[in-house]
C-alpha positions, 0 to 999 in steps of 0.5 A: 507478832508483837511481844505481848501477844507471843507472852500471851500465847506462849502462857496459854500454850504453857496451861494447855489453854489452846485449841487443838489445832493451836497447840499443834501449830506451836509444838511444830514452832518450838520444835523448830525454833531454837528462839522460840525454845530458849522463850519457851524455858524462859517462861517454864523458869519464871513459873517454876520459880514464883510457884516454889516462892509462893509455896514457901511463903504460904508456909511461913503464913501458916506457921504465923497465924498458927503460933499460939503462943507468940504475942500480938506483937510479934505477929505483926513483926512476921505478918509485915515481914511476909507483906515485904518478902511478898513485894521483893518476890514479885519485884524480882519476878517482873524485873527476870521478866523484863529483862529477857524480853529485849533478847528474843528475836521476831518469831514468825506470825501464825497462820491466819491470825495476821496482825494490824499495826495499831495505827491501822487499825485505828485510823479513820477514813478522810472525810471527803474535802466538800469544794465550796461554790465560788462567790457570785460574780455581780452582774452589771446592767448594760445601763451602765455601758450605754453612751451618752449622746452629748458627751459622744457628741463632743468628742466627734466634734472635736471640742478643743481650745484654739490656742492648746493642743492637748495630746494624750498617750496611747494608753490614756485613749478609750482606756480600760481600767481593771477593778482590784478585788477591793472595787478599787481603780487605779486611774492612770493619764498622762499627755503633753500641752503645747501652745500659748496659753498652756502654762495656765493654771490650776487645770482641772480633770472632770469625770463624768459617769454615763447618765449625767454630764452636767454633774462630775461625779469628782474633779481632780487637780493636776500640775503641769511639768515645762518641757520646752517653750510653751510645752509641758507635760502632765500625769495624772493617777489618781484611786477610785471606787466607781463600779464597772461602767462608761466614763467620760472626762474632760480637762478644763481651764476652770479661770476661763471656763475653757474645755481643752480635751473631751475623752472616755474611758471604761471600768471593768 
């Protein structure tokens, strides 16, 4: 029980402004209680003394507005020094009240009247968490995974130069490359060049999608990295934003129009 609602009862206890039943649950705390006694005085103190202040004060009043021989003055001479005495009671009244509140220890809750802390009773139950429903995943067409007959072609002929041998590492062979969650791609190539003719350059990289292969969809530029005689190596990584597919490409000598490799690749 908290202490305002044990002033609360313990001035209704006081008035006879309890039920029955109530007043007899308190007679058998007090009674058994010396804390609760020692409150009990306390407050049987506080209203004995306001009520012998205000009896006198109520006499001072009556002598005041009684006194027909005493000036306008003089009247409001008294009438402001009851006002103060009125003041300085009731400051005194409160200060003896507040004073002895921090000395009384708990006392125990009466019988069915439990009290809620107030955060329980004002706490409001959780709205229920509404989980959202994931993005869509695009569907892609199998169009776009289809191969294309001519560059397959061209990569079971075995279309190579006669004098360059270009070989490629494994993870450049039929390579599967991931889309980032911008739609982005990182291309990553690398190989070795061996044979006369290998340190010709600019070489070029074409990349072709899988329903035109006689248009590149970009065409990268690469230098080449000397090994040993006549042996080089190159890589090539490079960023794009294609969407999920087939891929062909090519590496050309673009001086003599030469294909030196054929090969594919796949988005997803």
């Amino acid at each position: 029980m908290n202490k305002q609602t044990l002033h609360e009862q313990l001035e209704a206890y006081l008035r006879g402004a309890l039920s029955p039943e109530q007043m007899a649950i308190w007679q058998q705390k007090i009674e058994s209680d010396p804390a609760l006694q020692k409150e009990l005085e306390l407050h049987q103190a506080m209203d004995t003394d306001f009520d012998a202040g205000r009896i006198r004060l109520r006499q001072q009043l009556d002598q005041v507005m009684s006194g027909s021989a005493i000036g306008d003055r003089s009247k409001r001479r008294r009438l402001l020094i009851f006002f103060i005495a009125v003041l300085i009671s009731g400051a005194l009244a409160g200060w003896y009240f507040f004073k002895n509140q921090g000395t009384t220890p708990p006392l125990p809750e009466l019988p069915n009247s439990p009290v809620r802390p107030d955060n329980v009773q004002n706490q409001q139950p959780a709205a229920p968490v509404m989980e959202k429903d994931p993005p869509p995943i695009a569907k892609v067409s199998p169009d776009r995974f289809a191969p294309n007959q001519a560059m397959e072609a061209n990569i079971r002929s075995g279309i190579r130069s006669e004098s360059v041998q270009v070989v490629l590492k494994p993870n450049a062979t039929n390579a599967v490359f991931k889309r980032d969650t911008k739609g982005q791609t990182r291309l990553n190539f690398e190989g070795t060049l061996m044979g006369t003719g290998a340190n010709l350059e600019p070489l070029e990289w074409l990349i072709f999608d899988n329903q035109n292969n006689r248009q590149p969809l970009t065409t990268l530029s690469f230098s080449l990295v000397a090994t040993g005689e006549e042996s080089y190596t190159f890589s090539l990584i490079k960023t794009v934003n294609f969407e999920p597919g087939l891929y062909y490409f090519t590496l050309e000598n673009p001086e003599s129009g030469s294909i030196l490799y054929t090969g594919k690749f796949q988005i997803r």
